[in-house]
C-alpha positions as CSV (number, residue, x, y, z in Angstrom):
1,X,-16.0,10.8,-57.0
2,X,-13.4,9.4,-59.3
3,X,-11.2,6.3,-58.8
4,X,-8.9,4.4,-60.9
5,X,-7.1,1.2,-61.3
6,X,-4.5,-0.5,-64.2
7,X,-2.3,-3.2,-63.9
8,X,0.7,-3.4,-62.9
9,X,4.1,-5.9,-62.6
10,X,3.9,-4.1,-59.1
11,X,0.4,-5.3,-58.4
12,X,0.0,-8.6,-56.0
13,X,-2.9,-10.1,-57.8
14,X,-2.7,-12.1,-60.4
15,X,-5.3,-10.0,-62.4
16,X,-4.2,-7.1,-61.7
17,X,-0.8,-7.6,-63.9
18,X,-0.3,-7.6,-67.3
19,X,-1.0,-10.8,-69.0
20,X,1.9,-12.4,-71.1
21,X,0.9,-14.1,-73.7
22,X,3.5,-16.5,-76.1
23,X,1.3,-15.7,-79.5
24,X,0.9,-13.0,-81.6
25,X,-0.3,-9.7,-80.7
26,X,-2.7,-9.6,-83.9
27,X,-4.8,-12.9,-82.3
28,X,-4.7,-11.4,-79.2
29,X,-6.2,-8.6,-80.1
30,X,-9.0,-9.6,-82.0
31,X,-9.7,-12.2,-78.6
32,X,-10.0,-9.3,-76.2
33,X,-12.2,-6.9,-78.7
34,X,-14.1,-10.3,-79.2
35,X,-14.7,-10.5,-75.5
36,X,-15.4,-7.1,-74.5
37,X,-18.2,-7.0,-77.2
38,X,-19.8,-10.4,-75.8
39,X,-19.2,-9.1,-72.0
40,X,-22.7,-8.6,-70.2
41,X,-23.1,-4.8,-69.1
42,X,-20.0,-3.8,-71.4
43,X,-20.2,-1.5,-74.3
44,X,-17.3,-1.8,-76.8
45,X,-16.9,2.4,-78.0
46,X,-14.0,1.9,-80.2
47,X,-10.7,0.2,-81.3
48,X,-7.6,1.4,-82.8
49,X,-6.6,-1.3,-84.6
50,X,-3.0,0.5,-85.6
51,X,-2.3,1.1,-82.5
52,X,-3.7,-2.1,-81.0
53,X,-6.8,-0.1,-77.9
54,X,-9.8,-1.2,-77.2
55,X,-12.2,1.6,-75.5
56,X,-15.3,0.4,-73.7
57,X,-17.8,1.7,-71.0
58,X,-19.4,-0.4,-68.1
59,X,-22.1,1.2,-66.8
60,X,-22.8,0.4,-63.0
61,X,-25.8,1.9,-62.1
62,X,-26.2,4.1,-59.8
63,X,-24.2,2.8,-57.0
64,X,-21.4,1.3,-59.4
65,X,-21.0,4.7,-61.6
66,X,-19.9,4.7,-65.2
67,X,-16.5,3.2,-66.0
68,X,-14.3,3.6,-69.2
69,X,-11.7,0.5,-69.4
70,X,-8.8,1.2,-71.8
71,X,-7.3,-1.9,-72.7
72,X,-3.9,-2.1,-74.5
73,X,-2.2,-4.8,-76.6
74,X,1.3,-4.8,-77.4
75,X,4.0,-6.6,-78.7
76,X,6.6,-7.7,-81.6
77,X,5.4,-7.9,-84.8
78,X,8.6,-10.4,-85.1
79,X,8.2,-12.4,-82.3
80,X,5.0,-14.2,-81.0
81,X,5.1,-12.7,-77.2
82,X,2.4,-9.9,-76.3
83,X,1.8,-8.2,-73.4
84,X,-1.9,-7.0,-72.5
85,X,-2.8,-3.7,-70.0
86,X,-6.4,-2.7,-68.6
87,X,-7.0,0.3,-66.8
88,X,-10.5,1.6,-66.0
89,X,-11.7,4.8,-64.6
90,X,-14.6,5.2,-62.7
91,X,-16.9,8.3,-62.5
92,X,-19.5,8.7,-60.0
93,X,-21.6,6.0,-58.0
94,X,-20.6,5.4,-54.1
95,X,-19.4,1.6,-54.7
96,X,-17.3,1.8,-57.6
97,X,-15.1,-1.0,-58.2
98,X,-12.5,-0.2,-61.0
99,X,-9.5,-3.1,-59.6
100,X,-12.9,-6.0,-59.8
101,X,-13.8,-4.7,-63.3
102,X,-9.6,-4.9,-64.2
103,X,-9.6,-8.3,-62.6
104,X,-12.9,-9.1,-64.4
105,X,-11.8,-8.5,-68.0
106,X,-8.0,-9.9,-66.9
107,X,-9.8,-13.3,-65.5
108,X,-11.6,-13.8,-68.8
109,X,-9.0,-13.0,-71.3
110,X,-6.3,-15.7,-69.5
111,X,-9.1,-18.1,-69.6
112,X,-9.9,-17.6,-73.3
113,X,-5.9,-16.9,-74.6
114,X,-3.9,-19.4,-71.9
């Protein structure tokens, strides 16, 4: 069974939003590759650094299933003001949690960029 989950301006929880960030979308991005990579049970798989994606898998077990988070920076090259999106989709396992692993990565990155 699949399930998904991205943020949102719609979304209710705070982590499960966009994050704004006043600073430049280059230092953001290195950040959030720099935390994915150090993230316990997270596998960074790639990064577009053109186009400013990070791919990475969290693998669950199997009760949690196998998730592939896309997270996306974006932003002025002008103007220090970025926006950051994470969605993850989640194959398999019968408690999979894609919104807590959103809210996971979304938690962490405020805490390290605000």
């Amino acid at each position: 069974m699949a399930s998904s989950f991205e943020t949102s301006d719609s979304n209710s929880g705070e982590f499960q939003r966009p994050l704004k960030v006043a600073s430049r979308r280059e230092h953001i991005f290195v950040a959030a590759k720099e935390m994915a990579v150090d993230m316990k049970g997270w596998q960074l798989d790639g990064s577009d650094e053109e186009a400013m994606v990070l791919h990475c898998t969290k693998k669950g077990g199997a009760l949690g299933g196998t998730s592939k988070i896309t997270v996306t920076v974006e932003g002025s090259v002008e103007v220090p003001s970025t926006t950051v999106n994470c969605k993850c989709e989640t194959q398999g396992g019968l408690m999979a949690r894609p919104k807590a692993t959103v809210e996971e990565f979304m938690k962490l990155l405020f805490r390290r960029v605000c």
